[in-house]
N, C-alpha and C positions, 0 to 999 in steps of 0.2 A: 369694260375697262376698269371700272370702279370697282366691281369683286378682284381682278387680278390687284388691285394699288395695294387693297384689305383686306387681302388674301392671310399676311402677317399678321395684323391686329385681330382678324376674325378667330386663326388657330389661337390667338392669345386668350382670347374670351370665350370661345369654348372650353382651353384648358380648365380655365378659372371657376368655370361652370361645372364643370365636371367635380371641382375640387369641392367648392361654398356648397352647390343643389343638388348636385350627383347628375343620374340620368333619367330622363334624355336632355337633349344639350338645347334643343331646338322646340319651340312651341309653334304648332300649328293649328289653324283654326278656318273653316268654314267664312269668308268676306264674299260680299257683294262687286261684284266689279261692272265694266263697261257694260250696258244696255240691262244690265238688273242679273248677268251671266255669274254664277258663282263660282268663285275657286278658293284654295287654298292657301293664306298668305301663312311666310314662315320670319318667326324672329326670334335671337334667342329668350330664354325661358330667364324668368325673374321671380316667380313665385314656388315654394316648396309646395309636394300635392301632397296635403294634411287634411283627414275627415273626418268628421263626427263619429260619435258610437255608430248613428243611421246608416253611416256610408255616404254623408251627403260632404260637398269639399267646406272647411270651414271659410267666415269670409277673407275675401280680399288682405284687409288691415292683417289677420292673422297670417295669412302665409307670405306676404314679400318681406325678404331678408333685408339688410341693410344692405348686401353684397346688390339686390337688385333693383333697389331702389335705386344704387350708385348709377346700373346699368340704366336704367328708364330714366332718372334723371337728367344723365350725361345724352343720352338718345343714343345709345351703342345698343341698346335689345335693337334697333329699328334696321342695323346694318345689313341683314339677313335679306331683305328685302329689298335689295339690290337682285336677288336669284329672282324675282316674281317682276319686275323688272327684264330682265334678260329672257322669261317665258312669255312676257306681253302679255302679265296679266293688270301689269302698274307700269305706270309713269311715275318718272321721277316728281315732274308738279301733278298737283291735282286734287281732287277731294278725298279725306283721308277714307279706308275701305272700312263699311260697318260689317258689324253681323246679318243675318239673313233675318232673324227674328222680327230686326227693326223696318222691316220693309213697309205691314200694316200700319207704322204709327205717321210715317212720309205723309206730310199734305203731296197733292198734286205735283205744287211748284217744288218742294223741296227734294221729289222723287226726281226733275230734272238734273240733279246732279250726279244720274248716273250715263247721263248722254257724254261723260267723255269718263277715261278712264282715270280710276284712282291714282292715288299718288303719294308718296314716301313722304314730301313735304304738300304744303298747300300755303292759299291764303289766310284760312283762318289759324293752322301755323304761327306763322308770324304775325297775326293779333288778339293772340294770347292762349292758343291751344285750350289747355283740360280746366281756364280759367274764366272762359265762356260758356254761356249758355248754350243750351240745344239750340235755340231757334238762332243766338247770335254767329254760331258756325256753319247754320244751314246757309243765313244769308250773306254771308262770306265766301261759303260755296258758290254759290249762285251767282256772285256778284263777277267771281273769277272765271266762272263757264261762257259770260256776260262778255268781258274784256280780254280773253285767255290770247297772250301774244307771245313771243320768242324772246323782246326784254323782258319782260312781266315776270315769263317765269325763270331768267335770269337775275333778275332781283327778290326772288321771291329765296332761291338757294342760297345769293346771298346775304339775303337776311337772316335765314336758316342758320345759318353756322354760327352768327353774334347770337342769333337766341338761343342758340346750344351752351355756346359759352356762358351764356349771363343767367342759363336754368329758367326761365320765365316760360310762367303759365303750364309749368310738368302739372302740379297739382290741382282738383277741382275744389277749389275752396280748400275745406281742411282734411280732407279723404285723400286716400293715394292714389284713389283710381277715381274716375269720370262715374257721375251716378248712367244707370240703365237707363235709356231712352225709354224701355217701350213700360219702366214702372212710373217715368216721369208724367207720360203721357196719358196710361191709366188711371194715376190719382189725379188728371184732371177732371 
């Protein structure tokens, strides 16, 4: 139901996409989902693919535009993800879906956050997203897999929406993007 409402806004931000990035419209990537089972989540694309002389992509800071910054700020890259969603491979609540790479750095208990399926929003979401630490969103995870009820995650969307609006916790400290779990975890 939520793709058909954003059916309008989504053709809009594709346009957009097409116009600011070019092609392709959509970024997909390799996530971890329910029981550790991998799939591909899809959202639109925010960053230009610009490389080195080597061929390797330059970083992060260098390729997201202002255009996609707007988008990941506002949370419209995440809209997309309503189709992954409708495949069952996410919930709307839940823990958000890492990369596969991150799997070896998971203690134990932190790897129980893949006993239920991902999700578009979550807990640690609404207390403070890309503004926490690894370990403060693992236990955020945990705490919501712990208490995960029908108001819960009714409050948890609507909290979702005022933290979209008010932009809180988009950024990790002073970077655009979230540091790498699994370099965080090697320089320990």
């Amino acid at each position: 139901m939520a793709l058909l409402i954003l059916l309008p806004a989504l053709a809009m931000i594709a346009l957009l996409i097409l116009i600011f990035l070019g092609s392709p419209v959509f970024f997909r990537q390799k996530r971890i989902g329910l029981h550790e089972k991998p799939f591909t989540i899809i959202k639109f694309r925010t960053m230009l693919n610009l490389y080195d002389a080597q061929g390797q992509l330059l970083p992060d800071m260098q390729r997201l535009t202002r255009f996609g910054n707007f988008l990941r700020s506002s949370s419209l890259d995440e809209l997309p993800e309503f189709w992954n969603v409708l495949m069952g491979d996410m919930s709307v609540v839940g823990p958000r879906p890492l990369p596969p790479e991150y799997l070896p750095y998971y203690t134990p208990q932190e790897a129980m956050r893949h006993q239920i399926k991902p999700g578009i929003t979550g807990w640690a979401q609404i207390h403070g997203r890309n503004s926490l630490t690894w370990e403060a969103k693992f236990a955020y995870d945990l705490w919501y897999l712990q208490n995960q009820n029908l108001w819960l995650d009714i409050k948890i969307v609507w909290m979702t929406f005022f933290k979209v609006i008010q932009r809180e916790g988009i950024q990790a400290s002073k970077q655009d993007t979230m540091p790498r779990l699994d370099m965080i975890r090697l320089a320990k």
